[in-house]
C-alpha positions in Angstrom: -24.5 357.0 -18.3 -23.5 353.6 -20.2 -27.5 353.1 -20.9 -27.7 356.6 -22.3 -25.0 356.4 -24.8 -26.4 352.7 -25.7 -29.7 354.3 -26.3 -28.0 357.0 -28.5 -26.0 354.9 -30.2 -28.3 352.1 -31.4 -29.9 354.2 -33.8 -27.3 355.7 -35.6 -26.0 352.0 -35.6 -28.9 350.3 -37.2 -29.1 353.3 -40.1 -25.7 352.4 -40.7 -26.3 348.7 -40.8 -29.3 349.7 -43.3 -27.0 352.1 -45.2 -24.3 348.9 -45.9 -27.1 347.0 -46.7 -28.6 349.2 -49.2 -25.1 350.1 -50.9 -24.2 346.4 -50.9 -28.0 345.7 -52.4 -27.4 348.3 -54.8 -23.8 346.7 -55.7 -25.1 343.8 -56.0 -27.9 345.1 -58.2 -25.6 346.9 -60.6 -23.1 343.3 -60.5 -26.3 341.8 -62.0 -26.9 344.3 -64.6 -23.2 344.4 -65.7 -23.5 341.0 -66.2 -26.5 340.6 -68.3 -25.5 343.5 -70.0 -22.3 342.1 -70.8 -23.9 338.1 -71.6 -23.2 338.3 -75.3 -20.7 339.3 -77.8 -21.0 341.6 -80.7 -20.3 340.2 -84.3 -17.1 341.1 -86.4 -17.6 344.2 -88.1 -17.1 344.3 -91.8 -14.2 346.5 -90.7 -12.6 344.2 -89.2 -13.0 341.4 -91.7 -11.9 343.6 -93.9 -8.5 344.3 -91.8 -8.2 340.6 -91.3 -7.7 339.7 -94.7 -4.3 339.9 -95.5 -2.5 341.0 -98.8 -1.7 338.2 -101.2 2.2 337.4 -100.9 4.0 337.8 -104.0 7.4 336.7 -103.0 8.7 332.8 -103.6 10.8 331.9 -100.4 13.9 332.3 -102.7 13.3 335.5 -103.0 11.4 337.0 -99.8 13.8 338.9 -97.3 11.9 338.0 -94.4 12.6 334.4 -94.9 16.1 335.3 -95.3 16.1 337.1 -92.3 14.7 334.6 -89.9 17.4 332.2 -91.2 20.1 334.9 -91.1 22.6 333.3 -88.6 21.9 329.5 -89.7 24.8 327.3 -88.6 28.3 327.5 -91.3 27.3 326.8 -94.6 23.8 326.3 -94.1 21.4 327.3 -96.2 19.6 331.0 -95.0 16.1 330.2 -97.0 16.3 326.9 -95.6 17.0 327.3 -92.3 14.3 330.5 -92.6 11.6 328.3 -94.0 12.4 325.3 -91.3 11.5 327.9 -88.1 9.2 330.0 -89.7 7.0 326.0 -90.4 8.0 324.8 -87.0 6.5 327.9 -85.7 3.2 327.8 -87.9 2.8 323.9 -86.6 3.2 325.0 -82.9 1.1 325.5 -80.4 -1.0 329.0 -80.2 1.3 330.1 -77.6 4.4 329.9 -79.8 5.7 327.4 -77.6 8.8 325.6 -79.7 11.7 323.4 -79.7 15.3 324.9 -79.2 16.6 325.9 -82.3 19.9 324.7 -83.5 23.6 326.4 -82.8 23.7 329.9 -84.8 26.3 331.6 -86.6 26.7 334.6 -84.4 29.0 338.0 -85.0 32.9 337.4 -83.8 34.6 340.4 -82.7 33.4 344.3 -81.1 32.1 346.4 -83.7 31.0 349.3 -81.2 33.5 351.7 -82.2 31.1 352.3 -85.0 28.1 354.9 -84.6 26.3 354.9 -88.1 23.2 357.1 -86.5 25.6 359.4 -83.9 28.7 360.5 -85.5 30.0 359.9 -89.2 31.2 356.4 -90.1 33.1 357.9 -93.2 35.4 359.9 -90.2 35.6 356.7 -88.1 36.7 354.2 -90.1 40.1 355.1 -91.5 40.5 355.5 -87.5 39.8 351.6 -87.3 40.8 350.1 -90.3 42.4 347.2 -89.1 40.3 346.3 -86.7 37.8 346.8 -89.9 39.9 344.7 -91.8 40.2 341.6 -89.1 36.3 341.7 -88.4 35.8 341.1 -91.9 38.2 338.1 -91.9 36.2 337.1 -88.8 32.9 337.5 -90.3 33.2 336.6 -94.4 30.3 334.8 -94.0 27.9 337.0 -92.7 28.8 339.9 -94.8 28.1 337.0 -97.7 25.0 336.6 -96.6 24.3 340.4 -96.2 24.9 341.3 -99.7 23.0 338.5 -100.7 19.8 340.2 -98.9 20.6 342.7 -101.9 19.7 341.1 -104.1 16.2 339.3 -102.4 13.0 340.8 -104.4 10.4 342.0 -101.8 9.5 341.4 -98.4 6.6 339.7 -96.5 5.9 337.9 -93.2 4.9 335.1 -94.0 4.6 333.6 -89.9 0.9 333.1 -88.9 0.1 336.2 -86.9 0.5 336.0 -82.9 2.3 338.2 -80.6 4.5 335.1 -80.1 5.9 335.2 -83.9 9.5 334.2 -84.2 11.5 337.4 -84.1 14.7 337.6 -85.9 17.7 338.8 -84.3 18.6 342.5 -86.6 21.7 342.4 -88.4 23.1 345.3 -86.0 26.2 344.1 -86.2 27.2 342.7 -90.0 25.2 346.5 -90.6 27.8 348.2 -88.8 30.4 346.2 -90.5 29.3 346.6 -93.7 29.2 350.6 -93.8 32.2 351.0 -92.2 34.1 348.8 -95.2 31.9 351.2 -97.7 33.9 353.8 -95.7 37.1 352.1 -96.6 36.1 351.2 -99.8 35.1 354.5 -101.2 39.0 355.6 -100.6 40.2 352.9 -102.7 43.3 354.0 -105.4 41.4 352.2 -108.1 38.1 354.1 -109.4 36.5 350.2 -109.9 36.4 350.1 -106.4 35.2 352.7 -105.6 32.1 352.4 -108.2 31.4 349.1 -106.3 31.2 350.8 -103.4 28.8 353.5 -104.3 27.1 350.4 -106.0 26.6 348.3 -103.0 25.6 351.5 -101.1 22.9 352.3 -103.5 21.7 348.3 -103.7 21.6 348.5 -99.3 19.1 351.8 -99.9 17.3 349.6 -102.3 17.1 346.4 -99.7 15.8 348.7 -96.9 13.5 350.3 -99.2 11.4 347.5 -100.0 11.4 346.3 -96.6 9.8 349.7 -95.4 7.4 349.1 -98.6 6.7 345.7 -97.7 4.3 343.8 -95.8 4.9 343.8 -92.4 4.4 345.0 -88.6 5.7 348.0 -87.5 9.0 346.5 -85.8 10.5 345.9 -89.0 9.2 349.0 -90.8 10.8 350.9 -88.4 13.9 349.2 -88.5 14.5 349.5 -91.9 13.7 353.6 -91.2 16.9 353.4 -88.8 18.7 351.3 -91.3 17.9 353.6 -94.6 18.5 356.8 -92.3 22.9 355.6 -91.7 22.6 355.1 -95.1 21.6 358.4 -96.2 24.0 359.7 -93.4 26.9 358.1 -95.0 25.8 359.2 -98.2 25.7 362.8 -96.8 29.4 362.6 -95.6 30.7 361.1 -98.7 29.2 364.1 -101.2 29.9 366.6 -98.6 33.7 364.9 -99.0 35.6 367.0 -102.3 38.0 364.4 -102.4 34.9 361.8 -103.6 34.5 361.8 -106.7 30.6 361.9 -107.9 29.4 361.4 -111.8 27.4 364.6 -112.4 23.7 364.3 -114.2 20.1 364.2 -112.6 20.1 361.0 -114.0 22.2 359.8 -111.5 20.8 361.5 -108.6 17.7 359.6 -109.1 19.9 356.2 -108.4 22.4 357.5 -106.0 20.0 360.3 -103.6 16.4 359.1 -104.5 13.6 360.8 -103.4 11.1 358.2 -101.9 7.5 358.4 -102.8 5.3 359.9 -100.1 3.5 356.5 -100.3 6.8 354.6 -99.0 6.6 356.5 -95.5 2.7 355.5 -95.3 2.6 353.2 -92.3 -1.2 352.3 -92.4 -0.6 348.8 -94.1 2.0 347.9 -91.0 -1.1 349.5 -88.5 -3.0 346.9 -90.3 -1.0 344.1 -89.7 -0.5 344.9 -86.3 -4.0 344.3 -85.7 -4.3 341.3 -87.5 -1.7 340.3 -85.0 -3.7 341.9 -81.5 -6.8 339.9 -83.0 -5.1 336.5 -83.6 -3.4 337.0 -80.2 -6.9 338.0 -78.6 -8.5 334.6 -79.9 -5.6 332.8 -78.8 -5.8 333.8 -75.5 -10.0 332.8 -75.3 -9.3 329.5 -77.1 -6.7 328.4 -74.0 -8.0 325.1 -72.2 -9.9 325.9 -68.8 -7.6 326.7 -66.2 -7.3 323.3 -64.8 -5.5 322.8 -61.6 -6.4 326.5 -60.4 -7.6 327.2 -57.1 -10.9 328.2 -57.3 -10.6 331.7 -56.4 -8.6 332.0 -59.7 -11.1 330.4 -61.8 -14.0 332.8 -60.7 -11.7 335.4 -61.2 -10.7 334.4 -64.8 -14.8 333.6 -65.6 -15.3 336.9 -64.7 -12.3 338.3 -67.1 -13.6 336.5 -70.1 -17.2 337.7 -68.6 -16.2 341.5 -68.9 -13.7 341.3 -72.1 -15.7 340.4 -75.0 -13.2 339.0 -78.2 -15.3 339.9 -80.9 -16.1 343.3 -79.5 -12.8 344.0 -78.7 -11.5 343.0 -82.2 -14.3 345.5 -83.7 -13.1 348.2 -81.1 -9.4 347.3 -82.4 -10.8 347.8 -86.1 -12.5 350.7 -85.4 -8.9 352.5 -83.7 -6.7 351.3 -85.9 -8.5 352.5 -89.6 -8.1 356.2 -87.6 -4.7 355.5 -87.3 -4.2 354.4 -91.1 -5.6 357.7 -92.1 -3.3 359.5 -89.8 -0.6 357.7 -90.6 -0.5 358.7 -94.2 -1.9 362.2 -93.7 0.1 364.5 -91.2 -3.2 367.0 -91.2 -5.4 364.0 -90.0 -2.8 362.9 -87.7 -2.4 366.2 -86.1 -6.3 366.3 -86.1 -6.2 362.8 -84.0 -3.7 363.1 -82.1 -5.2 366.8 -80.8 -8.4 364.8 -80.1 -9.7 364.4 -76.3 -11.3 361.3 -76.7 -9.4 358.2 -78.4 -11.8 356.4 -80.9 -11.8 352.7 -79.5 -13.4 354.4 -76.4 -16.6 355.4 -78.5 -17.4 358.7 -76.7 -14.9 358.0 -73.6 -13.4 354.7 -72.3 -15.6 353.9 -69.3 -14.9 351.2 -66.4 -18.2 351.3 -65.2 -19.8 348.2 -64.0 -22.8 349.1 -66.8 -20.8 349.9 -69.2 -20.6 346.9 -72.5 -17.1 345.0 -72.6 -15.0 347.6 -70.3 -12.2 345.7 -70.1 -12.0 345.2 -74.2 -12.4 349.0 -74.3 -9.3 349.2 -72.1 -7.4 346.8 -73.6 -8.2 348.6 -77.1 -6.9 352.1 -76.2 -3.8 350.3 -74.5 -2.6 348.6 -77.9 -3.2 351.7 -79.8 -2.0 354.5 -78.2 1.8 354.2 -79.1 0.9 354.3 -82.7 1.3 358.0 -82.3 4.5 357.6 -82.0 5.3 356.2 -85.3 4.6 358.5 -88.5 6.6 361.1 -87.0 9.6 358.9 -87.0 9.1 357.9 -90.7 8.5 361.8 -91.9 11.9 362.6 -90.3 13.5 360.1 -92.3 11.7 361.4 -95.3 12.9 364.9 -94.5 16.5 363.7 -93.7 16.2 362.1 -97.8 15.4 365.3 -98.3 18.3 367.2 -96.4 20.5 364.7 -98.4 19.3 365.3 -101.4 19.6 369.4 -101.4 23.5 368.5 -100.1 23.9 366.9 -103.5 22.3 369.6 -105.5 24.7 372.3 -103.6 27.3 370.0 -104.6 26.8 369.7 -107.9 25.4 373.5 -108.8 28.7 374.5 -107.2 26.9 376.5 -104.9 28.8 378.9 -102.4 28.1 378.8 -98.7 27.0 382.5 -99.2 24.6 381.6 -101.7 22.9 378.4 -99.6 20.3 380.3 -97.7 19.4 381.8 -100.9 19.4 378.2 -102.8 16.9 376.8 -100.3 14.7 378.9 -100.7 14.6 378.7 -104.2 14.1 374.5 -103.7 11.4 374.2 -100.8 10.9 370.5 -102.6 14.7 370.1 -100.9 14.8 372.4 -98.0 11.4 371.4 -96.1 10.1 368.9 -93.8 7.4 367.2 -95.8 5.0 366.8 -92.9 5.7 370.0 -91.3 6.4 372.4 -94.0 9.1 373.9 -91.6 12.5 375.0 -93.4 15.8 373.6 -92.5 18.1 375.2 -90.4 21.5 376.3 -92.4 24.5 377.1 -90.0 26.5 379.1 -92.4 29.3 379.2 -89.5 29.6 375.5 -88.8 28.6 374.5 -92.5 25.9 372.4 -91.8 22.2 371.9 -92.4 19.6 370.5 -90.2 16.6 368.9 -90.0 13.8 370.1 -87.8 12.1 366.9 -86.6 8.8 365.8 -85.6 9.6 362.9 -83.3 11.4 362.5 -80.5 14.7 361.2 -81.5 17.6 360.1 -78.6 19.8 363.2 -78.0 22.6 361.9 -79.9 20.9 360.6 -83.5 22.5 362.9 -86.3 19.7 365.0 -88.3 22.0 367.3 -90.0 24.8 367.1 -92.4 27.4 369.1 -93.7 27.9 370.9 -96.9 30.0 370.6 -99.8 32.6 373.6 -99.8 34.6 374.0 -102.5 38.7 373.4 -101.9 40.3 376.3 -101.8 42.4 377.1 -104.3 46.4 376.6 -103.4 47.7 380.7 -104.1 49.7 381.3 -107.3 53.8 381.9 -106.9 54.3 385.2 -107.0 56.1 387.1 -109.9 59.4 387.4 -110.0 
């Protein structure tokens, strides 16, 4: 019985052993392809030396707000520019990997300035609610809200930090932000009408600083800051015309200063896309320039041969060129980007990202759609704030054409230039009940961000004594 069962099994046993033997030959034949396929690197593109070359920089350190930023919380009556300059140089002289000494103590915020919400509720509402705590911060914190208006007056912005993922990073000024709208809050109550022309002053100058931030040259982590930032700025704005007890100077003249309309051409995020990839690239030859892994078992070095074998730097750069001049049409053209963004294949992959073992620089193709992907997630964000301007800007004109809540709905329609989403063409929503107008947005905003406002309403009129 045994003998039989041998005698049946042995066959099927040695086609098996010829079956392994053929899949691992033909493993190992297709291991030998990949690699010869994948011996030799492409040359940069003229895409990509296009992308690598980076703007000139206009701005003297004096005058550049990301200098000023990086040296925002300098020690006590140190110098920001200086203290800016100093890391940004220690950085550019440091190894690839940004590897650095400590820096020295910082001036940091003193005090809790959470009870503030600039991009959830209405700061004008909150801060008589908290004035002295408003009032003792700023004793607290004189300094840094020095410093912030001095960023007011700063001329342009550019990052001027050799590109690498590793890049110092400056701390936001959250905080001396907060601060500083809720004492425009307090300030634009003040008895005396000086004041209260500062105020509208400093808020127009913040709009400004923001602005040219958005405008300037930089990667997207700053851009879209400064969309947060300018975005509780027009919110305030929105509460204080809404407000009949502000008073506003009449004139188109002045709308243009206080409730500007941005060009189209600020909200264009294709020159941050760019500088994004000049940062991936610098990162990418960083990464290949790295000293052989010495001390490594040698499992690990095979392993990392055959990851700088498979992910080709030059390649990958030109993959990372090709992606990223599709986004910078999209970004500035919401017809392309819907176009894109609709599309079933992502351009790096060049006619579908494939891991197979013949395919040229598989990993670099992976890599590629990895580091551009989220930048779907960005125009949207900066055509809501250029709706929101928008939003504000028909508030205003209610305001200032007297018009009645009856006649809004009628009002917007007449003004699509201030009642519709520039990307979308979609109309905002007017809640005649709740006497407020909102924004329908593109991108997915947290639950709690604010895009509507209220209207201006006329004060009722107190009723005459009766006759006697």
């Amino acid at each position: 019985m045994k003998q039989r069962q041998a005698r049946t099994l042995t066959p099927s046993l040695r086609w098996l052993a010829l079956g392994l033997l053929a899949v691992g030959g033909l493993g190992g034949l297709l291991f030998v392809l990949a690699v010869i396929v994948n011996a030799r690197d492409e040359r940069l593109s003229a895409t990509a030396r296009t992308l690598l070359t980076a703007p000139a920089n206009r701005y003297a350190p004096a005058e550049n707000i990301y200098v000023a930023l990086q040296g925002f919380d300098a020690p006590p009556a140190e110098s920001v520019i200086a203290v800016g300059e100093a890391r940004i140089g220690q950085y550019d002289r440091s190894e690839p990997d940004g590897s650095r000494s400590t820096d020295a103590p910082r001036l940091g915020f003193r005090g809790d300035i959470s009870f503030i919400h600039p991009l959830e509720s209405s700061v004008w509402t909150e801060a008589p609610e908290h004035e002295a705590q408003i009032t003792a911060l700023l004793a607290d914190n004189h300094e840094l809200m020095e410093r912030y208006l001095d960023l007011l007056l700063l001329r342009g912005y550019y990052e001027t930090a050799r590109p690498q993922a590793l890049a110092p990073a400056a701390a936001a000024p959250s905080e001396v932000r907060r601060l500083f709208l809720a004492q425009l809050a307090l300030q634009m109550r003040a008895a005396h009408p000086f004041e209260r022309q500062l105020g509208l002053a400093e808020l127009e100058g913040d709009i400004g600083l923001w602005r040219r931030v958005l405008t300037g040259e930089g990667t997207l982590r700053w851009k879209m800051l400064a969309i947060a930032f300018l975005q509780s700025d027009f919110l305030l704005l929105a509460d204080l015309i809404a407000d009949p007890a502000v008073q506003l100077a009449p004139g188109e003249e002045y709308a243009a200063a206080l409730v500007p309309l941005f060009d189209a051409a600020d909200f264009d995020l294709a020159p941050a896309l760019a500088a994004e990839f000049r940062v991936q690239a610098a990162t990418l030859r960083a990464v290949e320039a790295e000293s052989p892994r010495v001390g490594q078992a040698w499992l690990g070095r095979v392993a990392g041969r055959l990851t700088d074998h498979f992910l080709k730097a030059d390649a990958t750069v030109n993959l990372l060129a090709q992606e990223t001049v599709a986004w910078m049409a999209a970004a500035g053209d919401p017809a392309e980007f819907n176009r894109l963004t609709r599309s079933p294949t992502p351009p790096a992959a060049g006619g579908g990202m494939s891991l197979l073992p013949l395919s040229y620089n598989p990993l670099g193709r992976a890599l590629a759609a990895e580091l551009t992907e989220p930048y779907r997630l960005y125009p949207p964000r900066a055509w809501d704030q250029a709706a929101l301007q928008r939003l504000v800007r028909a508030g205003y004109e209610i305001r200032q054409q007297h018009v009645t809540p009856a006649a809004v709905a009628a009002f917007l329609a007449a003004h699509p230039r201030w009642a519709t989403h520039p990307a979308s063409g979609s109309a905002f929503i007017w809640d005649r009940a709740s006497g407020e107008l909102h924004v329908q947005t593109l991108a997915q905003h947290p639950a709690t961000w604010r895009f509507g406002i209220r209207i201006w309403q006329a004060p009722a009129l107190a009723p005459r004594p009766a006759a006697r």
